[in-house]
C-alpha positions in Angstrom: 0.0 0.0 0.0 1.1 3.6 -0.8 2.3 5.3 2.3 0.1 8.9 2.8 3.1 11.9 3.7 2.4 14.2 6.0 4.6 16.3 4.1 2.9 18.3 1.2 5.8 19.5 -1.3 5.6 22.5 -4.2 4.4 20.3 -7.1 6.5 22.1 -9.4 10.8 22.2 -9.7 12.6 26.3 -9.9 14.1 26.7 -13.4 14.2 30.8 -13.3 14.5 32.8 -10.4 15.7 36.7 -9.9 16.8 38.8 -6.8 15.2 39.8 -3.8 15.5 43.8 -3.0 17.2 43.8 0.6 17.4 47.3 1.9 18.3 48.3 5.9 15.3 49.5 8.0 16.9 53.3 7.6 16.4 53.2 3.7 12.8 51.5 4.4 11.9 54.8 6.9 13.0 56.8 4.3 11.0 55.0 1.4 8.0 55.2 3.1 8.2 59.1 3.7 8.7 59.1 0.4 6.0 57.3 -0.5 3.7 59.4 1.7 3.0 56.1 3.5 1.6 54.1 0.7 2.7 51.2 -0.3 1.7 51.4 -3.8 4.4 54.0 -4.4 7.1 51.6 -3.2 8.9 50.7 -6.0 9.2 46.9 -6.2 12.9 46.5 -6.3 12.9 48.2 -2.6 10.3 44.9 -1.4 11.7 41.7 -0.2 8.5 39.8 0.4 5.9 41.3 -2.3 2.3 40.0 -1.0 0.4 43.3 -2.3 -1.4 41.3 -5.0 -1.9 37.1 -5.9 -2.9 39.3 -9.5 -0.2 39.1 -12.0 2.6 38.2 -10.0 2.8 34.3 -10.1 5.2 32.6 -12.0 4.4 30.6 -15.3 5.1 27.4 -16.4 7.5 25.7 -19.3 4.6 25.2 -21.0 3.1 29.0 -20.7 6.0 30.4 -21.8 6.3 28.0 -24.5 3.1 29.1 -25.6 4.4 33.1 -25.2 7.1 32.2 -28.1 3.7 30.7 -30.3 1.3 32.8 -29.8 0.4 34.5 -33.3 0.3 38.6 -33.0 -2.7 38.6 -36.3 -4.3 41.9 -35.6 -7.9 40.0 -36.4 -8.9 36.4 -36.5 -5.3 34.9 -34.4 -4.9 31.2 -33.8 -4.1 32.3 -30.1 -7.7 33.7 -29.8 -9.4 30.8 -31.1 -7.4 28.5 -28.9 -8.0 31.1 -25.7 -12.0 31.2 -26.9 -12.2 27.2 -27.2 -10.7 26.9 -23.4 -13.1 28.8 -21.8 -15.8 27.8 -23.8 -15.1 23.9 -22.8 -14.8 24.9 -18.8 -17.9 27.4 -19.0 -20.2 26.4 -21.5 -21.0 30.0 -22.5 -21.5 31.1 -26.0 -19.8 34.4 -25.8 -16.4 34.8 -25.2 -14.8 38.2 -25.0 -11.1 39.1 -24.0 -10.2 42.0 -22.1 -6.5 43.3 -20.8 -7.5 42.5 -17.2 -10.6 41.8 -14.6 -11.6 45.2 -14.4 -12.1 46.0 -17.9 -14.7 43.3 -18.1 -16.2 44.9 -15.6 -16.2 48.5 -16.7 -17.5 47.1 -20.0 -20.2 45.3 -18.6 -21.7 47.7 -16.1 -21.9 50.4 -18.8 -23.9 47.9 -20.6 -26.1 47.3 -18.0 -25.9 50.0 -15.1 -27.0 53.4 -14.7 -28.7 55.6 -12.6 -31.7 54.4 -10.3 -30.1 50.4 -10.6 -28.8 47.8 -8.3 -26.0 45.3 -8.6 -26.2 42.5 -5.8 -23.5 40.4 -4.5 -22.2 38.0 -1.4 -19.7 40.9 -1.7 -18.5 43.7 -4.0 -14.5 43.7 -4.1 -12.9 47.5 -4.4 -12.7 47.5 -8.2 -15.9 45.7 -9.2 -17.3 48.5 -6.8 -16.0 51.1 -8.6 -17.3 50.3 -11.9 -20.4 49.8 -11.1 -20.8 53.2 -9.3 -19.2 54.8 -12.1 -21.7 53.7 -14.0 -24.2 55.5 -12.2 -25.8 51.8 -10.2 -25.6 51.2 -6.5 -23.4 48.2 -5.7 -25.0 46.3 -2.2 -23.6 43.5 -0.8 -25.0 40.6 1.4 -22.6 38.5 3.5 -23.5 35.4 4.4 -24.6 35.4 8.6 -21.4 35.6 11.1 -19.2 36.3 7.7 -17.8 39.4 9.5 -17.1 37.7 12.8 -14.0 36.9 12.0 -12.8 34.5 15.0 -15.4 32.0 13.8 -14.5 28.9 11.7 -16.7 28.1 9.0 -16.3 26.1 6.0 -18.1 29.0 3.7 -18.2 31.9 4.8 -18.1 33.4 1.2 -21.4 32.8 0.7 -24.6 34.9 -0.2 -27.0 35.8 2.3 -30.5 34.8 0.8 -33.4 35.8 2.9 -31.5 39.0 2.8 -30.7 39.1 -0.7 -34.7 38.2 -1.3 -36.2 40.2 0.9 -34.0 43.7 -0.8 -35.5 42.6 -4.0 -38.9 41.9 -3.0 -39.0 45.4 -1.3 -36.7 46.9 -4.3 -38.4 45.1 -7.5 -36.1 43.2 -9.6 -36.8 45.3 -12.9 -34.2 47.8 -11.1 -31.4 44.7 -10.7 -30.2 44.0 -13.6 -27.5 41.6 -12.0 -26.2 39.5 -9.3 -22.5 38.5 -8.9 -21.2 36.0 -6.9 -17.3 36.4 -6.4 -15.7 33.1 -5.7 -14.1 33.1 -3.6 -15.0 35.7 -2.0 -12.3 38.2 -2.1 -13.0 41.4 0.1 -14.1 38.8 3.2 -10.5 36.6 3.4 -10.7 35.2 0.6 -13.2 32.6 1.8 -15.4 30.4 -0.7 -18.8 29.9 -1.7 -20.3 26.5 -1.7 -22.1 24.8 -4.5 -25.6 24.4 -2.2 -25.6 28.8 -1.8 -24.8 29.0 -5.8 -27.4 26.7 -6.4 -30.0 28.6 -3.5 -29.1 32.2 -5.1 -29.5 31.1 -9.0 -33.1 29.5 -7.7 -34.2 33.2 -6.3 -32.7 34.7 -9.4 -34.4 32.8 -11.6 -37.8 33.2 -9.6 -37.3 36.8 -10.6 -35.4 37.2 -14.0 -32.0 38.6 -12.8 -28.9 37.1 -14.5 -26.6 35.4 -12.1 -22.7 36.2 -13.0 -19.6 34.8 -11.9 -16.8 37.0 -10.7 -14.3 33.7 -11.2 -10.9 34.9 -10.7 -10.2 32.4 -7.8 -13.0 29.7 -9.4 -10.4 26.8 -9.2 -9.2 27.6 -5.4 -13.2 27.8 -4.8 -13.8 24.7 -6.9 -10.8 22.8 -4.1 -12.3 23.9 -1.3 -16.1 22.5 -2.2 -13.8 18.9 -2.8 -12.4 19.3 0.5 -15.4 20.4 2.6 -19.1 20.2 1.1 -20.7 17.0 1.4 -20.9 14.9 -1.8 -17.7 16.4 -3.7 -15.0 14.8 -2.5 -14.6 12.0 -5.1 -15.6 14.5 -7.4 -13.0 16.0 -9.9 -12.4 19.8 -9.5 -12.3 20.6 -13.4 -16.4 19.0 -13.1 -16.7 20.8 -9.8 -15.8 23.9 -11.7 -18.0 23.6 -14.9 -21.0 23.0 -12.3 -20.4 26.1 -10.6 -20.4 27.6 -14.2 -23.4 26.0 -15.3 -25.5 27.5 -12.8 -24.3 31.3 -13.7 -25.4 32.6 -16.6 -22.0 34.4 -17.2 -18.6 35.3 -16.1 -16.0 37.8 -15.8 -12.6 37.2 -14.7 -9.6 38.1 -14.2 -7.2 35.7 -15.6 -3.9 37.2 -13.7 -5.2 35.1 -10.3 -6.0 31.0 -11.3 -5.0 30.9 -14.8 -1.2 32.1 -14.0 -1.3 34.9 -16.6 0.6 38.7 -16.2 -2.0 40.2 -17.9 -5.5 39.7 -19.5 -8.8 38.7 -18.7 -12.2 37.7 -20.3 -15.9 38.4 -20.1 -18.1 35.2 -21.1 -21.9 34.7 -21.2 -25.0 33.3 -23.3 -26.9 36.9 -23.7 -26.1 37.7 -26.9 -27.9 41.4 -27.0 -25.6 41.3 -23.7 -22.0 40.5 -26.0 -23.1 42.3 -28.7 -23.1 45.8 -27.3 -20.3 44.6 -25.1 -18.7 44.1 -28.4 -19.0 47.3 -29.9 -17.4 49.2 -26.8 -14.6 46.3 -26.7 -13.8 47.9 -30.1 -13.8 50.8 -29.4 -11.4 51.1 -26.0 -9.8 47.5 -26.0 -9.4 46.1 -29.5 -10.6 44.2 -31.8 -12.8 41.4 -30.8 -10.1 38.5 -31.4 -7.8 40.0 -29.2 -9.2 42.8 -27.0 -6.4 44.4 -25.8 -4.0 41.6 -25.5 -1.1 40.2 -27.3 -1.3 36.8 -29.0 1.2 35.5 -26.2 -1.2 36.7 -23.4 -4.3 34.5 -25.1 -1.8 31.6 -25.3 -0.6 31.9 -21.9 -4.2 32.4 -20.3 -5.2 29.4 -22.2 -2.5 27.2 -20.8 -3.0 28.2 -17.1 -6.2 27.6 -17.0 -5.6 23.9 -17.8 -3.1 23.8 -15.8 -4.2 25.9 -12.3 -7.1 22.7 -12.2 -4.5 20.1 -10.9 -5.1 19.0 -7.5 -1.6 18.6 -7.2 -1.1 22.2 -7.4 -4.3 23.0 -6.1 -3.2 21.1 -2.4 -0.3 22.8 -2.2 -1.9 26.0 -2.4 -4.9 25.7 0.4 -2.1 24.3 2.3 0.3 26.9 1.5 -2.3 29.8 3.0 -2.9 27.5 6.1 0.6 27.4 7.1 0.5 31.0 7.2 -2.5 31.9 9.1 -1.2 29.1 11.6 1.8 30.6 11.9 0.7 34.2 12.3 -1.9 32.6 15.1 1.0 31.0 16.9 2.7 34.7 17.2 -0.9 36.1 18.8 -1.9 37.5 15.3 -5.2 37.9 14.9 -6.7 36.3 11.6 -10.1 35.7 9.5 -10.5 32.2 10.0 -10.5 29.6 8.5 -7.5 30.7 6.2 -8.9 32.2 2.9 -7.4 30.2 -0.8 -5.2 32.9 -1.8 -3.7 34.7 1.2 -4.7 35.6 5.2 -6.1 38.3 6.2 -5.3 39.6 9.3 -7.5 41.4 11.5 -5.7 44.6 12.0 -9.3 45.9 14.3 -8.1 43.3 16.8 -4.7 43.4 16.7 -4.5 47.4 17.1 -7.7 48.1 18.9 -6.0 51.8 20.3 -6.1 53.0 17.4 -9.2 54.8 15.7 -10.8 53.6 12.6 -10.5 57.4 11.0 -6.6 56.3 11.8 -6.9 53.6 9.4 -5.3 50.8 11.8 -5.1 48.2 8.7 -2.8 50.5 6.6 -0.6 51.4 9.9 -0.1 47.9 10.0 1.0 47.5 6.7 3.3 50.5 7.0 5.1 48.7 10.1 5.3 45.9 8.4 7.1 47.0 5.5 9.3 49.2 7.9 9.8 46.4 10.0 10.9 43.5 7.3 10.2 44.7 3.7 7.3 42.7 3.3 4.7 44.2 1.2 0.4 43.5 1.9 -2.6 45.5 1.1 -5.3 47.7 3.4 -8.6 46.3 3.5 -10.5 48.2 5.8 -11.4 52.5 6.3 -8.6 53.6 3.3 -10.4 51.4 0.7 -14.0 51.1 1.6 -14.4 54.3 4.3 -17.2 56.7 3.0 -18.8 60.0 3.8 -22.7 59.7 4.2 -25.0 62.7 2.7 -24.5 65.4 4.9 -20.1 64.8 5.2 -20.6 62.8 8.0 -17.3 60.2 7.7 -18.0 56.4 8.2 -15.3 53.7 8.6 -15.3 50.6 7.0 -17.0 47.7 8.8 -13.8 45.4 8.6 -9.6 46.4 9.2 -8.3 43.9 7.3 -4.4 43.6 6.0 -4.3 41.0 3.4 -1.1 39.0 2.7 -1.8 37.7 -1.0 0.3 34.9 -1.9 1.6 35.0 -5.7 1.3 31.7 -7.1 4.3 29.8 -7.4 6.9 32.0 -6.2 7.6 31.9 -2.4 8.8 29.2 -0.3 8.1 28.0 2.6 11.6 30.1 4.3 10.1 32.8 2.7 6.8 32.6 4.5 8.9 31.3 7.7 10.3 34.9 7.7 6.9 36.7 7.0 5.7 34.7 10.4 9.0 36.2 12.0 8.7 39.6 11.4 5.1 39.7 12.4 5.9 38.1 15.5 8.2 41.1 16.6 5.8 43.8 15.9 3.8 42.0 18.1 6.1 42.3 21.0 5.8 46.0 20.0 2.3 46.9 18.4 1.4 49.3 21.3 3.9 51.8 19.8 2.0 52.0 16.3 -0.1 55.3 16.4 -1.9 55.5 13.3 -2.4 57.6 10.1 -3.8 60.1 8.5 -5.0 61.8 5.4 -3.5 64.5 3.7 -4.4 64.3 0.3 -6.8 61.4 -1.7 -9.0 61.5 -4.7 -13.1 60.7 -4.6 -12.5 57.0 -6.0 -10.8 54.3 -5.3 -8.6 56.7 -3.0 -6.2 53.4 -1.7 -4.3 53.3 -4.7 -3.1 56.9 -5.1 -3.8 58.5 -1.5 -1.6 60.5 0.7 -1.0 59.4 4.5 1.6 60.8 7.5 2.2 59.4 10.8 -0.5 61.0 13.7 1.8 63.2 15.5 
C-alpha cells in the first residue's frame, strides 16, 4: 500500500529565479516618507517579500512560456484567440467569449452595458474594483454577506457565501426590474478570501431565476473555490475539481474574470456569457477602447498563456499545495498572537488589523498602519482592506469607517517558499512584541474614488 506523507511539497521544480530587494530598515523609513506612507508607491525593487497582489505576479510554467514564443500577434482572427476562446468555452459552457487586458475592464464594459442611474448590482460581496465600476456607471453596488461572515474569529467552511433571505427580501422590497445583475465572487475576495459552496450558488440562482436577474460569476479564484467544495461540502469529494468547476459555471449565466489570479497569466482577462444582446453591445465598446474582438487588448502571447494556465491551475496537485500553503501561514501568524479571518482564505490571510490594534481609531486607518510597520519592520509588502479602501462619507459629510480592518497578505502563485513565509511569520511576531507603539495615520491628500491606490498618508503626530 502507498504510504500517505504528511509532508505536502511545491508540485512544481525552480528553473528561473531573480533577486530579492534587501534594503536596511533606515532606507525602508525613508521610502516610506517618500512614498507618503503608501505602499503602492514603493517601487518593487525596494520589497523583499511582495504580498500586495496574488494578480499578475505568479510565476508561469514551461509550457506557458512556451506558448508566449507561439502565440500568433494577427491583428484580427489569431490562432491564439481561437485556442483562448475554445478553453473557456469547454470549462464554462458560454457562448460568448470576450477578452479583455484585465478583470476590471470586463467589468467597466459590462456595467456600462447594464448599469445606470436608479439600478442595483447584488452580491455575497462587492471587491474595491468591481465596486467602482459599477458606481461609475451611475448603479448602487449592495452586498449581502452570508450570517457571522464578518465575525472573523469564527471557523466556518463557507463563509463566502450569499446571504438569501437578505438578498430576497431587498428585492422583493426593491423590484427586480431595477437589478439588472447578481455577482457571486468566488471566492470571496474582500471577506479573506473565503469560498462559496455549490448548495448557496445553487440557492441564489433558484431566487434569481424566480425573478429574472442574470446570475454572473466573478471567477478569478473559481479553481481555489472549486478545491475547497472537494475538501469540505458534502458529496464532492470523489468529485473532480475541473467537473466541480463547470457545475459552478453551469449554474451562472456568465462570467468575468480576471485571468492574472487561477489561470497564471501577467495580464489579461475575459468576459463570457450566453446573452447575446448582452455580448453584442459589449462588443461594440470592446472595439472601441480595448481592441478588436479577437484580441481585446491583449497580445497573442497573453491569449496563449491564459489558455494554458487555465488547464493547468485545475490540478489537484497544485491546487493542495496552495490551500495548504495559506494554512501554514494563518497558523503561523496565530501562533505569534496575530489575529486572523478564520479559516484561512485560498489565496492569502487576512489579518484582522481591528483586533490586533484596537487603540487606534478607525478614522486612523489601523489596517494601513499595519501595513506601514510591516514594511518598515521587514520589507514585506500587503494591502489595506479596511477604512482607506472602503471608508465613505454619508449625505451630509458625515465620515463612516469601513465595517472590517483587514491587512491582506496575498500569496503570488508559485513563487515563495516555505523560508520565505517562515520569515513573514518572524517579522510579524516582533511587531507584536511592539504593536502598542504603532499610532496611526492620517489623510493628507486622496481622490473621490478608489482613494487606496493613489492617497496621501503621514504618521499622527
Amino acid at each position: 500500500m502507498e504510504h500517505k506523507w504528511k509532508t505536502i511539497i511545491e508540485p512544481f521544480k525552480i528553473k528561473s529565479v531573480e533577486p530579492l530587494g534587501f534594503t536596511t530598515r533606515e532606507e525602508r523609513l525613508k521610502l516610506l516618507e517618500q512614498a507618503h506612507y503608501n505602499l503602492f508607491n514603493i517601487r518593487a525593487e525596494k520589497v523583499l517579500i511582495d504580498l500586495l497582489t496574488d494578480s499578475g505576479t505568479g510565476a508561469m510554467s514551461a509550457a506557458q512560456w512556451g506558448g508566449i514564443m507561439t502565440g500568433d500577434e494577427s491583428y484580427a482572427g489569431a490562432r491564439s484567440y481561437y485556442n483562448f476562446e475554445n478553453e473557456i468555452k469547454d470549462l464554462t459552457g458560454y457562448r460568448e467569449v470576450i477578452p479583455v487586458h484585465q478583470g476590471r475592464a470586463a467589468e467597466r464594459i459590462l456595467f456600462s452595458v447594464i448599469g445606470g442611474q436608479g439600478k442595483y448590482m447584488v452580491s455575497n460581496s462587492h471587491f474595491d474594483t468591481t465596486r467602482a465600476n459599477v458606481e461609475a456607471s451611475g448603479a448602487a453596488a449592495i452586498d449581502f454577506p452570508a450570517s457571522g461572515a464578518l465575525d472573523f474569529d469564527k471557523p466556518g467552511p463557507f463563509k463566502g457565501n450569499m446571504n438569501t433571505t437578505a438578498l430576497e427580501k431587498f428585492i422583493s422590497k426593491t423590484g427586480a426590474k431595477n437589478i439588472p445583475l447578481c455577482i457571486m465572487t468566488v471566492t470571496n475576495n474582500s471577506l479573506g478570501g473565503q469560498p462559496v459552496s455549490m448548495e448557496n450558488l445553487k440557492s441564489t440562482q433558484n431566487i434569481c431565476r424566480k425573478y429574472g436577474i442574470p446570475m454572473f460569476l466573478d471567477c478569478a479564484r473559481f479553481a481555489e473555490n472549486a478545491y475547497f467544495i472537494k475538501l469540505r461540502e458534502k458529496g464532492y469529494s470523489r468529485t473532480p475539481v475541473r467537473e466541480i468547476a463547470q457545475e459552478m459555471f453551469e449554474l451562472a449565466d456568465g462570467a468575468m474574470m480576471s485571468a492574472k489570479k487561477d489561470a497564471f497569466a501577467n495580464m489579461g482577462g475575459f468576459l463570457a456569457m450566453n446573452n447575446t444582446e448582452w455580448s453584442g453591445k459589449a462588443r461594440q465598446m470592446l472595439i472601441l477602447t480595448e481592441g478588436f474582438n479577437t484580441y481585446g487588448g491583449l497580445a497573442g502571447r497573453d491569449l496563449e498563456a491564459i489558455a494554458i494556465g487555465l488547464r493547468e491551475v485545475l490540478d489537484e496537485n497544485y491546487l493542495q499545495y496552495r490551500i495548504r500553503s495559506s494554512a501554514y501561514l494563518g497558523e503561523g501568524l496565530t501562533r505569534r498572537g496575530v489575529p486572523i479571518v478564520t479559516p484561512p482564505g485560498g489565496h492569502g490571510i487576512y489579518v484582522n488589523a481591528k483586533k490586533f490594534l484596537p487603540h487606534i481609531n478607525p478614522r486612523n486607518f489601523p489596517a494601513q498602519t499595519l501595513a506601514t510597520a510591516l514594511y518598515l519592520e521587514g520589507g514585506i509588502r500587503g494591502v489595506e482592506i479596511g477604512t482607506l479602501m472602503f471608508g465613505r462619507r454619508d449625505a451630509k459629510g458625515n465620515f463612516l469607517p469601513a465595517s472590517m480592518e483587514l491587512l491582506r497578505l496575498a500569496v503570488p502563485r508559485r513563487v515563495y517558499t516555505q523560508s520565505h513565509i517562515d520569515y513573514v511569520i518572524e517579522v510579524f511576531g516582533c511587531i507584536a512584541k511592539n504593536k502598542k507603539s504603532l499610532k496611526g495615520l492620517e489623510i493628507v491628500e486622496a481622490p473621490k474614488v478608489l482613494a487606496h491606490f493613489s492617497a496621501k498618508l503621514r504618521p499622527v503626530k
